[in-house]
C-alpha positions in Angstrom: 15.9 -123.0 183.5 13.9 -125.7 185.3 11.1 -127.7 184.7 8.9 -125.2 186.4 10.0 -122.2 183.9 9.5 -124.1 180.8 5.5 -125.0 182.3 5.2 -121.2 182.5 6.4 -120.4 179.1 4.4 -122.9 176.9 1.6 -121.9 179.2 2.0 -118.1 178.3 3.1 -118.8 174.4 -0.4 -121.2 174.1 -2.5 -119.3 176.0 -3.8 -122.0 178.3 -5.5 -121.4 181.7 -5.6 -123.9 184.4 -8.8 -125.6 183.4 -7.8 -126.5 179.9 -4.3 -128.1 181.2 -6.1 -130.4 183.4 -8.3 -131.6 180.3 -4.7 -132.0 178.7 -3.0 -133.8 181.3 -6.4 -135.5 181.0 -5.9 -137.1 177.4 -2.8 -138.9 178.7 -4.6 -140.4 181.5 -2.5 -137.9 183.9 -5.3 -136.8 186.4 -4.1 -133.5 188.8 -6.2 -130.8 190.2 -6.1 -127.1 189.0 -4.6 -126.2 192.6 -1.8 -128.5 192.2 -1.2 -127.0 188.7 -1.6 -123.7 190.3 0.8 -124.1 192.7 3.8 -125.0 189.9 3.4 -121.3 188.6 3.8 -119.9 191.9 7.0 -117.9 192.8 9.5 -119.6 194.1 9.4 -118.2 197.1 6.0 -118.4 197.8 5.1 -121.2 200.9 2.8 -123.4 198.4 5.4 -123.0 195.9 6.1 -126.9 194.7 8.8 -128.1 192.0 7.4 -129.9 188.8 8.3 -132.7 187.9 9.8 -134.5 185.3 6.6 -136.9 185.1 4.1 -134.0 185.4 6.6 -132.1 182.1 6.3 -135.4 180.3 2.8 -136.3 180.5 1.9 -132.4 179.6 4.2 -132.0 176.6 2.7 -135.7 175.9 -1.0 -134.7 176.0 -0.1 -131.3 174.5 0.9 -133.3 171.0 -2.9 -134.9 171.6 -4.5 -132.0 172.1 -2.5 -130.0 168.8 -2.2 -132.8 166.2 -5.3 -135.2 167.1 -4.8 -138.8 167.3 -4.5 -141.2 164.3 -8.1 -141.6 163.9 -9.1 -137.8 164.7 -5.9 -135.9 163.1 -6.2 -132.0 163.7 -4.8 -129.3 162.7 -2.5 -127.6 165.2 -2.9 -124.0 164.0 -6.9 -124.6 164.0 -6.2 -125.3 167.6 -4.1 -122.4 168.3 -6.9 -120.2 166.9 -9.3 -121.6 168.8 -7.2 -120.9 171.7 -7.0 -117.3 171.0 -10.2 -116.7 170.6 -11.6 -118.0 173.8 -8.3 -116.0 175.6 -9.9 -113.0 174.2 -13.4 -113.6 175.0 -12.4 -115.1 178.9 -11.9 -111.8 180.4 -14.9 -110.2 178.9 -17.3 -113.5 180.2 -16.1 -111.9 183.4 -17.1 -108.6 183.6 -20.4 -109.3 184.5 -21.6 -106.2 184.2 -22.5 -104.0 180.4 -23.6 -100.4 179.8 -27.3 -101.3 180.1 -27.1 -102.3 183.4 -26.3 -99.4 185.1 -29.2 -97.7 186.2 -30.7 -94.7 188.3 -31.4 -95.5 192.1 -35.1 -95.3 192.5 -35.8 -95.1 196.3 -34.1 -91.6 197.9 -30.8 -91.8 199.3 -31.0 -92.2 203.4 -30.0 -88.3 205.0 -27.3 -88.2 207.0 -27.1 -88.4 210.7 -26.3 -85.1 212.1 -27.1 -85.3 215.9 -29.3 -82.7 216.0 -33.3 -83.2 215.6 -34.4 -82.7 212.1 -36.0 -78.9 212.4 -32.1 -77.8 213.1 -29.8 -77.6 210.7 -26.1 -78.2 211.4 -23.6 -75.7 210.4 -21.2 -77.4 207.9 -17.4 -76.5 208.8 -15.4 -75.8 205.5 -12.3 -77.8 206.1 -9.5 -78.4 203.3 -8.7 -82.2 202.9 -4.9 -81.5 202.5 -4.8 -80.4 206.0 -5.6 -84.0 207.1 -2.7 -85.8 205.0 -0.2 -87.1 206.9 2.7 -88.0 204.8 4.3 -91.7 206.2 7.4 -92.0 203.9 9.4 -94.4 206.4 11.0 -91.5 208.2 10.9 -90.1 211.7 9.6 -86.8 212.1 12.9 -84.9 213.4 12.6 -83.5 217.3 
């Protein structure tokens, strides 16, 4: 287990996104950019992929303790933290669904009518045809001669 799968797992178990590990690394005076945190939970064989450090493990786990327990002055409690946590994880994907069940509303202005070809005092003859016919099944074999 590297340095790289450990970063993953506290990130998982805490429930941190990218933003709030910056503002972590942050307390320790430890300043990196969300990419460059982005790119340690990459897989591994991904081109942008890049190995975390020890330095980058320390300073984390270091500002971590900060951002759990408080310093001397400003002592908090970790589990008050923890909850916090959890409540913004739950409420972060619903900030992004932008849209509710109020929004969804009836078009006003007619739908445009399709373009058949033909002037508009003929009407074209619609051809019944079954959508199974044009399937074409591409299951990686060749069609037999």
């Amino acid at each position: 287990m590297n340095n790289n799968d450990i970063f993953k797992k506290l990130r998982v178990a805490l429930m941190l996104r990218d933003d709030q590990i910056v503002d972590i690394l942050e307390l320790v005076d430890f300043r990196i950019s969300k990419g460059e945190i982005g790119n340690f939970f990459r897989n591994t064989d991904h081109p942008k992929y890049v190995e975390c450090g020890d330095q980058v493990l320390r300073n984390f786990l270091n500002g971590l303790v900060i951002h759990l327990r408080g310093t001397k002055e400003n002592p908090k409690n970790p589990n008050d933290v923890l909850a916090q946590n959890k409540v913004q994880a739950a409420a972060f994907p619903k900030a992004l669904n932008t849209k509710t069940a109020g929004d969804h509303k009836k078009p006003t202005a007619k739908p445009a009518k399709k373009f058949t070809g033909k002037p508009s005092g003929q009407k074209a003859k619609a051809k019944p045809t079954s959508p199974v016919e044009k399937v074409k099944f591409k299951n990686g074999k060749k069609p037999s001669k």
